[in-house]
C-alpha positions in Angstrom: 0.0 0.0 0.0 1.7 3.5 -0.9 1.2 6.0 2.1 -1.0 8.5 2.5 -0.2 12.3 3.0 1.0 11.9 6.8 3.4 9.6 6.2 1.2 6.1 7.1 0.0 3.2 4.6 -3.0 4.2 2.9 -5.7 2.3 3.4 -6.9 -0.5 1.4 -10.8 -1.3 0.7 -11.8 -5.4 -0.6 -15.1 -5.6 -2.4 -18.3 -7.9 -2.0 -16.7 -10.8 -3.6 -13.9 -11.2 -1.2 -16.1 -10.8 1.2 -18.9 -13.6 -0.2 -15.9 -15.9 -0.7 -14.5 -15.2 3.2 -17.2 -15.6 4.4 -18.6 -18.2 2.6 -15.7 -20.6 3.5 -16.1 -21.2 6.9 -19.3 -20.0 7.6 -19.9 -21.6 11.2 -16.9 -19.7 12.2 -18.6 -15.9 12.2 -19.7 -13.8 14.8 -22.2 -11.0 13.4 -22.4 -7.8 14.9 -25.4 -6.0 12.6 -27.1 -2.1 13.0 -30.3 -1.1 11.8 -29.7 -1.4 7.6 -30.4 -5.5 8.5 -34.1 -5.1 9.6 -34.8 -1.4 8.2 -37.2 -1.3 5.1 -35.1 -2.1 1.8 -37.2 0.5 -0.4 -39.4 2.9 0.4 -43.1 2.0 1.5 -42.3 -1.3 2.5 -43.5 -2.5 6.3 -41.1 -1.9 8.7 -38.6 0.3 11.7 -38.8 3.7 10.5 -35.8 5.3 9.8 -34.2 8.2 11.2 -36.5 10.9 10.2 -39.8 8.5 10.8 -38.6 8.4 14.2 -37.7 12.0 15.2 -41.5 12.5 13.6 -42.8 10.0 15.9 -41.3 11.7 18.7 -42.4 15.0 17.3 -46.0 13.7 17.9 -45.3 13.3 21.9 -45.5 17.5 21.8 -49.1 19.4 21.0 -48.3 22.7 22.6 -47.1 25.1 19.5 -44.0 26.4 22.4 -43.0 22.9 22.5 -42.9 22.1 19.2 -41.1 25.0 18.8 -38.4 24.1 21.3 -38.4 20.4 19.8 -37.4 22.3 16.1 -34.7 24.6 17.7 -33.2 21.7 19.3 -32.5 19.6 16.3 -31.6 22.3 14.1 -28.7 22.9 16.6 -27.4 19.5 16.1 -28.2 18.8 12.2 -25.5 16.2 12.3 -26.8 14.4 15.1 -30.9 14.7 14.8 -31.4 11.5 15.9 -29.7 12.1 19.4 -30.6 15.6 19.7 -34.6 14.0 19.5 -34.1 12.1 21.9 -32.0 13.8 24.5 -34.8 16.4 24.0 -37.5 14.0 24.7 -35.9 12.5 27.3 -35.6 16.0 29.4 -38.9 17.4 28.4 -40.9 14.2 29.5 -38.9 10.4 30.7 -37.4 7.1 29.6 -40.5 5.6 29.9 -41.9 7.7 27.2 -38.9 7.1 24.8 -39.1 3.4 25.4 -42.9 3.8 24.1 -41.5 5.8 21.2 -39.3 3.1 20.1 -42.3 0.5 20.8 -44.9 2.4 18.1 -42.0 2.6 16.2 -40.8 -1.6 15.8 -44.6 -2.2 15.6 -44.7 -0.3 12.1 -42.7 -3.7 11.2 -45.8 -5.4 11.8 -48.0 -6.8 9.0 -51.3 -8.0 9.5 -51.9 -12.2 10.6 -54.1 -14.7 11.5 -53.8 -14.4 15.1 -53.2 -10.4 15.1 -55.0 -8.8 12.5 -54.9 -5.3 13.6 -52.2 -4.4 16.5 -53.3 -3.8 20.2 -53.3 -0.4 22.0 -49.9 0.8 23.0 -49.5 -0.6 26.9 -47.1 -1.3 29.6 -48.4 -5.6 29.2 -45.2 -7.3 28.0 -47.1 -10.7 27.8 -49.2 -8.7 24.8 -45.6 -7.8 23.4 -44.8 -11.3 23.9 -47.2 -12.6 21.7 -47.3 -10.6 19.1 -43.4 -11.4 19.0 -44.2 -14.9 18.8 -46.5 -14.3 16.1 -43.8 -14.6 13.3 -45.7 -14.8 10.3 -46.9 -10.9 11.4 -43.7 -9.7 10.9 -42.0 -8.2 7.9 -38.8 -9.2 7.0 -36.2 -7.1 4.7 -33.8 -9.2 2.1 -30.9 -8.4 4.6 -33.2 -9.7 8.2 -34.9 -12.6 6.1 -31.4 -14.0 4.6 -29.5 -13.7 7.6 -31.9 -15.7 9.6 -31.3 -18.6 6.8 -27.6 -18.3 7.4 -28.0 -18.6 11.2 -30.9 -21.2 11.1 -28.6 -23.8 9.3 -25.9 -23.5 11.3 -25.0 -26.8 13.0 -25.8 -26.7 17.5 -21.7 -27.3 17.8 -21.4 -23.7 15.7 -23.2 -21.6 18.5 -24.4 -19.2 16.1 -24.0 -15.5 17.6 -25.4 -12.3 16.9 -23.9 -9.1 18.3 -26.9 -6.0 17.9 -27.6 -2.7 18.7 -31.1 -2.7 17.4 -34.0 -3.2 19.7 -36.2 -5.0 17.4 -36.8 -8.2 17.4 -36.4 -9.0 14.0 -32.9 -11.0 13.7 -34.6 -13.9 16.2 -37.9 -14.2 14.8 -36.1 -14.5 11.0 -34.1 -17.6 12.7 -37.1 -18.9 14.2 -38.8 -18.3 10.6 -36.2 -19.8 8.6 -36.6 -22.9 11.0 -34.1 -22.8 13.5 -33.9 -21.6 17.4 -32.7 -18.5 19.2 -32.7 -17.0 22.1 -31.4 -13.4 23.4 -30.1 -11.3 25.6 -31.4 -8.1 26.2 -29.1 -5.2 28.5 -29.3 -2.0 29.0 -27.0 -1.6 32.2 -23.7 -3.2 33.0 -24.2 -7.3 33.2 -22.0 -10.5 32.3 -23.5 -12.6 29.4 -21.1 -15.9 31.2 -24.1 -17.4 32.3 -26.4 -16.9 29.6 -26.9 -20.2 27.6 -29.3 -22.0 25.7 -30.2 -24.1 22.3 -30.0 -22.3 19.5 -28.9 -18.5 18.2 -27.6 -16.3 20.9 -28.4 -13.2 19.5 -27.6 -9.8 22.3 -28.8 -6.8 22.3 -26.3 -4.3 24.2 -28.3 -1.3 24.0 -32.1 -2.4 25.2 -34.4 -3.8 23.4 -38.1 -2.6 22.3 -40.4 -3.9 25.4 -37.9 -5.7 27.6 -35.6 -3.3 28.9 -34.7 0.2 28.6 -33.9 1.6 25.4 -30.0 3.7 24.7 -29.9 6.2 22.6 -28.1 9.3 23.9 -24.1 9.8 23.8 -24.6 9.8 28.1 -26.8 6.8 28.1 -24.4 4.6 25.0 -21.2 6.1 27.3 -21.4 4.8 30.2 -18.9 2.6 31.7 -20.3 -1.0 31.6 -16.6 -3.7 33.1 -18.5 -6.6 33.0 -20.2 -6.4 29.6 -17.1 -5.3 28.1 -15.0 -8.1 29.1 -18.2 -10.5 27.9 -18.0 -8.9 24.6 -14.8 -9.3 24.3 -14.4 -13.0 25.3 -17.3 -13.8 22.7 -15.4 -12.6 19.8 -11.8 -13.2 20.7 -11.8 -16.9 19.2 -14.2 -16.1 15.8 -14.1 -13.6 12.8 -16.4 -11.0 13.9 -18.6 -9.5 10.6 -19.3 -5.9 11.2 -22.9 -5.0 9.0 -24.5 -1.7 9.2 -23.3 -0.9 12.4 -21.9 3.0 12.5 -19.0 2.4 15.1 -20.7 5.1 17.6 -18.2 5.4 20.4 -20.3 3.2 22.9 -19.5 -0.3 24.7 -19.0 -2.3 21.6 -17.1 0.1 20.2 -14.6 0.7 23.1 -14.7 -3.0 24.0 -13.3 -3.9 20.3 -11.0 -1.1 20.1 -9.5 -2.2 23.6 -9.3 -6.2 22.2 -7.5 -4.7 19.4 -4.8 -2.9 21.2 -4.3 -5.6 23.9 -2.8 -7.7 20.8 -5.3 -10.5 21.2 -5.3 -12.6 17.6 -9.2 -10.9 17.1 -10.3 -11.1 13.1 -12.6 -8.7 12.3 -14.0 -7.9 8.5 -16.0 -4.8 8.7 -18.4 -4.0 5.9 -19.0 -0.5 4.7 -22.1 0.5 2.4 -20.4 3.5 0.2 -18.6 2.3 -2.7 -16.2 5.3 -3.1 -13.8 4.9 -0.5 -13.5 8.5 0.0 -16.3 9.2 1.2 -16.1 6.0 3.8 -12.8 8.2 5.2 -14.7 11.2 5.6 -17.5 10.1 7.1 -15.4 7.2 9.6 -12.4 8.9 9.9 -12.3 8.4 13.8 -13.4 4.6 13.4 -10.5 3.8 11.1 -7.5 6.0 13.5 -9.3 3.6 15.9 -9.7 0.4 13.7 -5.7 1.2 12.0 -3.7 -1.1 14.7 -5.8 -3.9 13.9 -5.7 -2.9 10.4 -1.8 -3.0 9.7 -1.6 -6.4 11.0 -3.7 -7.8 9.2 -6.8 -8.4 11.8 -8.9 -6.1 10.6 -10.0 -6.0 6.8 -12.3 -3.4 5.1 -14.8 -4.0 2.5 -16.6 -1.6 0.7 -19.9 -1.4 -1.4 -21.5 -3.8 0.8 -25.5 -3.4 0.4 -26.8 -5.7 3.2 -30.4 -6.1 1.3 -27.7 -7.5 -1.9 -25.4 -9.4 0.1 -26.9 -11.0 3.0 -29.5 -13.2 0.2 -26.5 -13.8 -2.2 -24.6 -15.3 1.1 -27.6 -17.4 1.9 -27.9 -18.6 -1.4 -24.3 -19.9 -1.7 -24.6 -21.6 1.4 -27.6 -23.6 0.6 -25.5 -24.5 -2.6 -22.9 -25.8 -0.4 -25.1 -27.6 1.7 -27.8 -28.8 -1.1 -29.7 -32.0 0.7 -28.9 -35.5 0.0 -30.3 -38.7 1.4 -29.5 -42.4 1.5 -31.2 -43.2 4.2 -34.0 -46.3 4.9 -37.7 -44.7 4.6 -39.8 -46.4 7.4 -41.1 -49.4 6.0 -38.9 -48.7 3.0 -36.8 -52.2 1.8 -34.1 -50.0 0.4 -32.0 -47.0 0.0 -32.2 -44.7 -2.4 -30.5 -41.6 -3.1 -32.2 -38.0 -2.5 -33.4 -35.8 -5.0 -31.4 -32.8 -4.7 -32.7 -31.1 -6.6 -33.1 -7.5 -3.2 -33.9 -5.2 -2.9 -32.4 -1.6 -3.5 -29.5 -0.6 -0.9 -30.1 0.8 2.6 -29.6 4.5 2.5 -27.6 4.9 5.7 -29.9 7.2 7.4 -30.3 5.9 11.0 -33.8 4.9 12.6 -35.9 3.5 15.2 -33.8 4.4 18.4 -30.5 4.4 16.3 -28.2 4.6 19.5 -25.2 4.7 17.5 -25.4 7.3 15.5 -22.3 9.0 14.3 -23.5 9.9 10.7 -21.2 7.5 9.4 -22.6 4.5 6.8 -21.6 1.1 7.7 -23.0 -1.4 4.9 -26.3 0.5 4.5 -26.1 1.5 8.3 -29.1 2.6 9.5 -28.1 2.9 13.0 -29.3 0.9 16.5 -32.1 -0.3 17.6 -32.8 -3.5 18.8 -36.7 -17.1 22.3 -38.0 -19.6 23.8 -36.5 -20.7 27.4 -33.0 -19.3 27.8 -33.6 -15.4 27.8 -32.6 -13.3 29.5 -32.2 -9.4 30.5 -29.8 -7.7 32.2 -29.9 -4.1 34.4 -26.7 -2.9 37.0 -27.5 -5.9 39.1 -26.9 -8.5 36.7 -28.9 -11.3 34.5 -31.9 -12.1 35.5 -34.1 -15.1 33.3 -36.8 -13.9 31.1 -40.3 -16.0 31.1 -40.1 -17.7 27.8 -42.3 -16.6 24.9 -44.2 -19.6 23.4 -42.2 -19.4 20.0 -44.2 -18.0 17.2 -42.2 -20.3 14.7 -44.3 -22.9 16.6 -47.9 -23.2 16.8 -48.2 -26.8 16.6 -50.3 -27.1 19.9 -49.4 -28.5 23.5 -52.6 -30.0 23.8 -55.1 -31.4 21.2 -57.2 -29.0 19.3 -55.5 -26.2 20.1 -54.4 -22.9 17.6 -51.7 -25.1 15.3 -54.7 -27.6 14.4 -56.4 -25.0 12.7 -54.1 -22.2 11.4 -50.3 -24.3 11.8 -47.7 -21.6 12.0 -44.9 -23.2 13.0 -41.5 -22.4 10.6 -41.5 -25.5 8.1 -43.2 -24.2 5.1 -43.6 -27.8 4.1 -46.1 -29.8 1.9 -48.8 -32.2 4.3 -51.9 -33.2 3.4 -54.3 -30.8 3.3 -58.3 -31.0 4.5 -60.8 -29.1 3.2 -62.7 -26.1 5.5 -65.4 -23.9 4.7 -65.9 -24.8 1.3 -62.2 -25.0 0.6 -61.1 -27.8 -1.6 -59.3 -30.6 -0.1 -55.5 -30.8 -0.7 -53.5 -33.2 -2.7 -53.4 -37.0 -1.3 -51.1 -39.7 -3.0 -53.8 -40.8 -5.1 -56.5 -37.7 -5.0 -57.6 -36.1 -7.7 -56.0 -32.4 -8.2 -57.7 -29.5 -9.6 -56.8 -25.6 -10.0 -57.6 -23.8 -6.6 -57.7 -20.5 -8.6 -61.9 -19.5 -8.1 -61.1 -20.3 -4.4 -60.7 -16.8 -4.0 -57.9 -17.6 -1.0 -54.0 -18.3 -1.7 -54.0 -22.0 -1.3 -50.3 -21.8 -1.0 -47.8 -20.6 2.0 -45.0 -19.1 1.9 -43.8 -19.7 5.4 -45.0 -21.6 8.7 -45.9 -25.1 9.0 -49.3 -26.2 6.8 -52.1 -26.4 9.1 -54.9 -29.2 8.4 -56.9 -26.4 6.3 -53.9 -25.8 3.9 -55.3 -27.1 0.5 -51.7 -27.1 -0.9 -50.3 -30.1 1.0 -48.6 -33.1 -0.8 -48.5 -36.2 0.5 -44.9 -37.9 0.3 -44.0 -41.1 1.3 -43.1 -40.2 4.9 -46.7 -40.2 5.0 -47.1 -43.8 4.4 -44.1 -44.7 5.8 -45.4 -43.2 9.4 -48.5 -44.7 9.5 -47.2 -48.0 8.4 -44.6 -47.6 11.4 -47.2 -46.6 13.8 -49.9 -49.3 13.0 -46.7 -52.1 12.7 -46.5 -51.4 16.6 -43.5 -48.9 16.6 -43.7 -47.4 20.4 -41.8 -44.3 19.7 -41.4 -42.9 16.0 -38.2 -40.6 14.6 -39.3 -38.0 11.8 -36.4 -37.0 10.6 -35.4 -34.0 8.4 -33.6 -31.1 7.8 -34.9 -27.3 7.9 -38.4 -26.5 6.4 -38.5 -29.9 5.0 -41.5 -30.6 6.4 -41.4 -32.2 9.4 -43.9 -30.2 11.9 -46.8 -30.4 9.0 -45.8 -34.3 9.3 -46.6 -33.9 12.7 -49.5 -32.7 13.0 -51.0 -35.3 11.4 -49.4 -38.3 13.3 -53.1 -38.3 14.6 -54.4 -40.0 11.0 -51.4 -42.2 10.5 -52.4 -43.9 13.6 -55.7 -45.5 14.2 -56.0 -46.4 17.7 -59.4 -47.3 17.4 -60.1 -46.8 20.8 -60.0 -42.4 20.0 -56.9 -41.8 21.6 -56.2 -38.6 23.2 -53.8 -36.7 21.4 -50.7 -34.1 23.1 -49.1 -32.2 20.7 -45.9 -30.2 22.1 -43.5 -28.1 21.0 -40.6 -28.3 22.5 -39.7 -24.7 21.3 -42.1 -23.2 23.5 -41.4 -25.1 26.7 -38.9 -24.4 29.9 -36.3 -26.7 28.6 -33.5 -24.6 30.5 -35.3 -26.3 33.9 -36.0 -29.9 34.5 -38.3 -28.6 37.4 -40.0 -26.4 34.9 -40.2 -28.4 31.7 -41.6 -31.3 33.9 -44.1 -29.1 35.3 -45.4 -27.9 31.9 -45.2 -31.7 30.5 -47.7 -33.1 32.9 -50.1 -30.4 32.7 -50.3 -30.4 29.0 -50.6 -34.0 28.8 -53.1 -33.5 31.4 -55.1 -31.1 29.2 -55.0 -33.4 27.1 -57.5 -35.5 28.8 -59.1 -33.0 30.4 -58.0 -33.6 33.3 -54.5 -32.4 35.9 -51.7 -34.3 36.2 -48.4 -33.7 38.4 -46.6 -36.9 37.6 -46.2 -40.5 35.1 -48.5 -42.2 37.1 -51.0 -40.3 35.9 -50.2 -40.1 32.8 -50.0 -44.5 33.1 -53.5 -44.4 34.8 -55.5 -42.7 31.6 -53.4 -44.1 28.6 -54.4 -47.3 30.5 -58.1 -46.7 29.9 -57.7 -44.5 27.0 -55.0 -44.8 24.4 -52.1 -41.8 24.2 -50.5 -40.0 21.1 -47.8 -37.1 22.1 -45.9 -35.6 19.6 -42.6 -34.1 20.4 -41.6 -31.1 18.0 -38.2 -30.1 18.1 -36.8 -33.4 20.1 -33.3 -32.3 19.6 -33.9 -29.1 21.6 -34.0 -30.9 25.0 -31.0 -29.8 26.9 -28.9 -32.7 28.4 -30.1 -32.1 31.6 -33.4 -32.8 30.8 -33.2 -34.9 28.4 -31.5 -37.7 30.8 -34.1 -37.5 33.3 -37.1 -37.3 30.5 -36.3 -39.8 28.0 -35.4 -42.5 29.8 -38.6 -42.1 31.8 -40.8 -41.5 29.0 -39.1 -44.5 27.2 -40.1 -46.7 30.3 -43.7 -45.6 30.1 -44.0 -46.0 26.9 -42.8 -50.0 27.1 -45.0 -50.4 30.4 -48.3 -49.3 28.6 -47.6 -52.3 25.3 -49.2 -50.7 22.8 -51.6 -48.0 24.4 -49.0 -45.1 23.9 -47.5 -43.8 21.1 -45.1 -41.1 20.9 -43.9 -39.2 17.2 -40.5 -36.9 17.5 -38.8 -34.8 14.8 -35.2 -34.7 14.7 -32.9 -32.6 12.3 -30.4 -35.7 12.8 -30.5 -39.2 13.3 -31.6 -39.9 16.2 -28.3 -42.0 17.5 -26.3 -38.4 17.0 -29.1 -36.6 19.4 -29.4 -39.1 22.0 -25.7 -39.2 22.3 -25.6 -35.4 22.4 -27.9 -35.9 25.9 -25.0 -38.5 27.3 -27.6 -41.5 26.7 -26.5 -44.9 24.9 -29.4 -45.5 22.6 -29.1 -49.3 23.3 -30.7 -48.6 26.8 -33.4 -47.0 24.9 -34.7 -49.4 22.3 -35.0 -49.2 19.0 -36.4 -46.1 17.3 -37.6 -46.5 14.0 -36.9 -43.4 11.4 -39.0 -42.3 8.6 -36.9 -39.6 6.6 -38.7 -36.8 5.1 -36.7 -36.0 1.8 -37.2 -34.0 -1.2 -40.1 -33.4 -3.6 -40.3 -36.2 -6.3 -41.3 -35.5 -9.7 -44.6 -36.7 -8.9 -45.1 -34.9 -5.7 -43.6 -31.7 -7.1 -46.0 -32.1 -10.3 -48.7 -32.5 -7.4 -48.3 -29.3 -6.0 -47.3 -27.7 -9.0 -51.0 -28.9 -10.3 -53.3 -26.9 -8.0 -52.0 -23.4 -10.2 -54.5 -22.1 -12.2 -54.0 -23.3 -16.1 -52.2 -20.4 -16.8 -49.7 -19.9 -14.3 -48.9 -23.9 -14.6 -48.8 -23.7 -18.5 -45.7 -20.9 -18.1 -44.1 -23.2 -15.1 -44.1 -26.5 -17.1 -42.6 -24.3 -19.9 -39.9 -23.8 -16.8 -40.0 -27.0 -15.4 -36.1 -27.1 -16.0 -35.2 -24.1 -14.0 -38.2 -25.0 -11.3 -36.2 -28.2 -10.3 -33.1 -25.9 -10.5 -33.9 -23.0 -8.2 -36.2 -25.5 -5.7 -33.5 -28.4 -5.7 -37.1 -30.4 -5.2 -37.4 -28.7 -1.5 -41.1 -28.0 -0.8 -40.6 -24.4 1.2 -38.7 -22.5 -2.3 -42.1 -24.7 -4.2 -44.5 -23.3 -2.1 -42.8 -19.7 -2.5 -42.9 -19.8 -5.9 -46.9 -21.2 -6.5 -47.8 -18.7 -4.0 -46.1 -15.4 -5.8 -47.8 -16.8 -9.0 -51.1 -17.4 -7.4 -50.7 -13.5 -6.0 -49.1 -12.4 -9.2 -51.9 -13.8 -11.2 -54.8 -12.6 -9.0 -53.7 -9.2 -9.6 -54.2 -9.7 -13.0 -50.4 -10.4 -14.7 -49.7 -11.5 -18.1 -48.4 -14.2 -19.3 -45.1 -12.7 -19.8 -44.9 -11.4 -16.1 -45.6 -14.8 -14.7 -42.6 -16.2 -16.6 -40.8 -13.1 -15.3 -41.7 -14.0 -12.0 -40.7 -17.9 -12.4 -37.5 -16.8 -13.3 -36.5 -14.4 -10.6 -34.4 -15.9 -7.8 -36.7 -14.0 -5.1 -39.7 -15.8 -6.1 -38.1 -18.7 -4.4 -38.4 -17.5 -1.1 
């Protein structure tokens, strides 16, 4: 590198392809630390956190009084660098912190879209258990290119990985677009000093070190983002000393992170850092992050810290995700339940962020880190954190998850859960009936309703659902007298729409009572806990309360048992050995009268030997393996379009099998965008637009 005027080595900027290629190499080896450009609105009047300006106008609507507002206008115009901070400092000494945390509250709600459970959003309130559920509700959230691929990334990231998530954004979007994209995360939410060494659970860890929208307080001045926080600084620190840390539209304000970085650098710990900036035109990232770089240049001239430039996280983040599923495109060889063989599987953006901060931005120098828009912002495991420490959270019920605890309950009607899979479908209300192995198909076009999801699992009213042959091959292992059942599968394959059916595959005879939990939404950080919640949903199930398994013995004695398991995996060792062993011996006991179904991501050897248990003191548990679309279950689905729609995607069929690699989630994207596209009255020519563009996939 020549030097620069004062004498140093200029600086030297990589581009998005060295960056897709680093990161794409070792992807399970990444820490992300992401700012508001991940979950802000990609164009304008899409859903979502209102940038800076929506903000400041959102806080402009707390004043009514013309005096005030006149004092609110003279107080930004002094800091016209800074409006953002100058907003809220204003706000904050003209009326509280409780009024700025409700500020940043309307604001993450304009990322709400409307849903089957929420249709219209609640009055603004001081209940977090309303917050709670409409954070659970995933499917009534949008999701920007950069939030939605991200959560893919994360979401396939092996247990061992520990996928983490560094955030000064106070939204929630980051955990719900794991939970979306199938996987699990929990959080951590500070807003004082705090350790994160005893946080831990299953899943994404993803903090939030400056508040977050209805748990804690919300940061956003240079006092409040200043302050000296010891313990969360040597956290930070420790988390990202051993990983590459990818920087993404944060603005490097001078606040914990910040400081806690700049401090790892110096000490001449071997940190790797590869920080993305949105401009292009590298002078303009030197004027506008001067400071940062002085700060950054120790790190940089050893060859710790790199800098990219021209790095649109709405572009980016999706072409990431897609190279990664590439890389890790499905195959199978395993045995089908009640399958005599093996054979092999079928493998079948938006415009850039502007940089203008939003939605409690509490970094906001002015600078533009890879379409930085500034700060803002589980299931068991959460966790907040004030000056006295971390304190556990009451668990949401996950919102990827609504496949019920007890029989008849939400997921049995409107099944939300994150595996946008194909199950059979059932007619409701004069919808037709989906498409069984041997059912005759027809267009669904006059139904007047989308018969095709995009997202969630396929609830018994879903007309689009496909039956595969893990559908025969669980019934025939539940009728040959298999005790406890393995569905096995890999991300929005399918596996929770499998599920909820188990009911149908097994024919008791007797009407057995069914228990459908998820372990996603269950106290699995707390043997106590989760056993607590076990017997009373099992309980429910019979209408009835239990406390313990001789209960649960007595009634599946006099009335037959099926409990589904979601999410099996997900038990943490500690309950795990106490629960499946006991569960394993009530199940034998009973001969017959009990049934239980569990979906795995892996075989079910590799997650009972992740619990410490020897699977040959547990029996034998027979697998059925949900695997890619055939060609005749593809055609299935592909079948229910309307005749034009499916006349342009047989014309396709080539690239169809290409861009879905036969997975039913990037199938059911695709029908559904057509199905939408078509309703609103698109040619010919734009539906084979639409079948050829990558985003139509998911």
């Amino acid at each position: 590198m020549p030097p620069d005027s004062a004498g140093r080595m200029a600086l030297e900027f990589a581009s998005d392809e060295d960056l897709l290629d680093r990161l794409s190499a070792r992807p399970h080896e990444l820490v992300y630390l992401v700012g508001s450009a991940i979950t802000a609105p990609s164009r304008g009047g899409e859903p979502g956190v209102p940038r800076v300006e929506g903000v400041i106008a959102l806080i402009r609507g707390e004043y009514q009084r013309a005096s005030e507002l006149q004092r609110f206008d003279a107080a930004l115009e002094k800091e016209p660098e800074n409006r953002y901070q100058a907003a809220f400092r204003h706000l904050l000494r003209t009326r509280d912190q409780d009024v700025a945390n409700a500020v940043i509250r309307r604001a993450v709600l304009q990322a709400r879209r409307p849903s089957q459970l929420f249709p219209g959003l609640p009055a603004d309130s001081d209940d977090h258990e309303q917050w709670r559920a409409l954070e659970d509700d995933v499917d009534g959230w949008h999701l920007p290119p950069a939030a939605d691929a991200l959560g893919q990334v994360l979401a396939r990231a092996p247990a061992t990985a520990r996928p983490l998530v560094l955030t000064s954004n106070f939204d929630p979007l980051v955990s719900i677009s794991v939970r979306r994209a199938g996987g699990r995360a929990y959080m951590a939410a500070l807003h004082g000093d705090g350790s994160l060494s005893g946080v831990d659970g299953q899943g994404c860890l993803v903090v939030h070190f400056h508040g977050h929208w209805f748990r804690t307080d919300t940061l956003h001045t240079p006092s409040q983002l200043g302050q000296d926080r010891p313990k969360l600084s040597a956290s930070l620190s420790q988390l990202i000393s051993s990983r590459t840390l990818v920087v993404l539209g944060y603005s490097g304000w001078d606040d914990v992170f910040t400081r806690s970085l700049i401090a790892t650098i110096r000490g001449g710990l071997p940190i790797k850092i590869a920080w993305a900036f949105y401009p292009g035109d590298e002078a303009v990232i030197q004027r506008d992050s001067g400071r940062l770089l002085e700060a950054l240049r120790p790190g940089i001239e050893i060859g710790r810290v790199m800098l990219y430039k021209g790095i649109d996280a709405h572009v980016f983040l999706p072409r990431l995700a897609e190279r990664l599923a590439e890389s890790a495109a499905p195959t199978s060889g395993a045995h089908h339940a009640g399958e005599s063989g093996v054979r092999p599987g079928e493998s079948g953006a938006a415009s850039g962020a502007s940089g203008a901060h939003h939605a409690g931005d509490s970094g906001a120098s002015g600078a533009h880190h890879a379409g930085d828009s500034g700060s803002r912002s589980g299931h068991s495991g959460q966790f907040f954190a004030g000056e006295s420490g971390l304190r556990p959270i009451v668990p949401p019920t996950d919102p990827d998850a609504a496949s019920s605890h007890a029989a008849g309950s939400i997921a049995d009607v409107l099944g939300t859960h994150a595996e946008a899979a194909c199950a059979p479908g059932h007619g409701v209300q004069g919808m037709p009936s989906g498409t069984g192995s041997q059912g005759h198909v027809a267009p669904l076009m006059s139904s007047g309703t989308n018969p095709f999801q995009k997202a969630g699992m396929l609830g018994l009213a879903v007309p689009s659902y496909v039956e595969r042959a893990a559908d025969a091959g669980l019934a025939e292992a539940l009728e040959g007298g298999a005790q406890i059942v393995v569905v096995r599968g890999d991300f929005s394959i399918g596996k929770s729409s499998l599920l909820l059916r188990a009911d149908r595959a097994w024919h008791s005879g007797t009407g057995a009572a069914v228990c459908r939990l998820d372990l996603q939404m269950m106290r699995v950080d707390d043997v106590n806990l989760y056993f607590d919640e076990f017997f009373a949903e099992v309980g429910r199930a019979y209408g009835q309360s239990f406390k313990g398994w001789r209960e649960v013995q007595a009634a599946a004695s006099q009335r037959p048992l099926l409990l589904t398991l979601d999410e099996f995996g997900g038990l943490t060792p500690e309950v795990a050995q106490r629960f499946v062993p006991a569960l394993y011996r009530v199940v034998t006991q009973l001969a017959g009268s009990m049934r239980v179904v569990v979906t795995t991501r892996d075989p079910i050897a590799e997650v009972l030997a992740s619990f410490e248990l020897s699977n040959p003191n547990l029996g034998d548990w027979p697998e059925v393996e949900l695997r890619p679309f055939t060609e005749a279950e593809l055609g299935r689905l592909l079948a229910l379009l309307s005749p034009r729609a499916r006349a342009v995607v047989e014309h396709e069929r080539a690239l169809v099998h290409e861009r879905t690699k036969m997975l039913p989630k990037p199938a059911q994207c695709l029908c559904f965008n057509l199905w939408k596209d078509e309703a609103a009255g698109a040619s010919d020519a734009d539906l084979a637009l639409r079948v050829r563009k990558k985003e139509s996939y998911r």
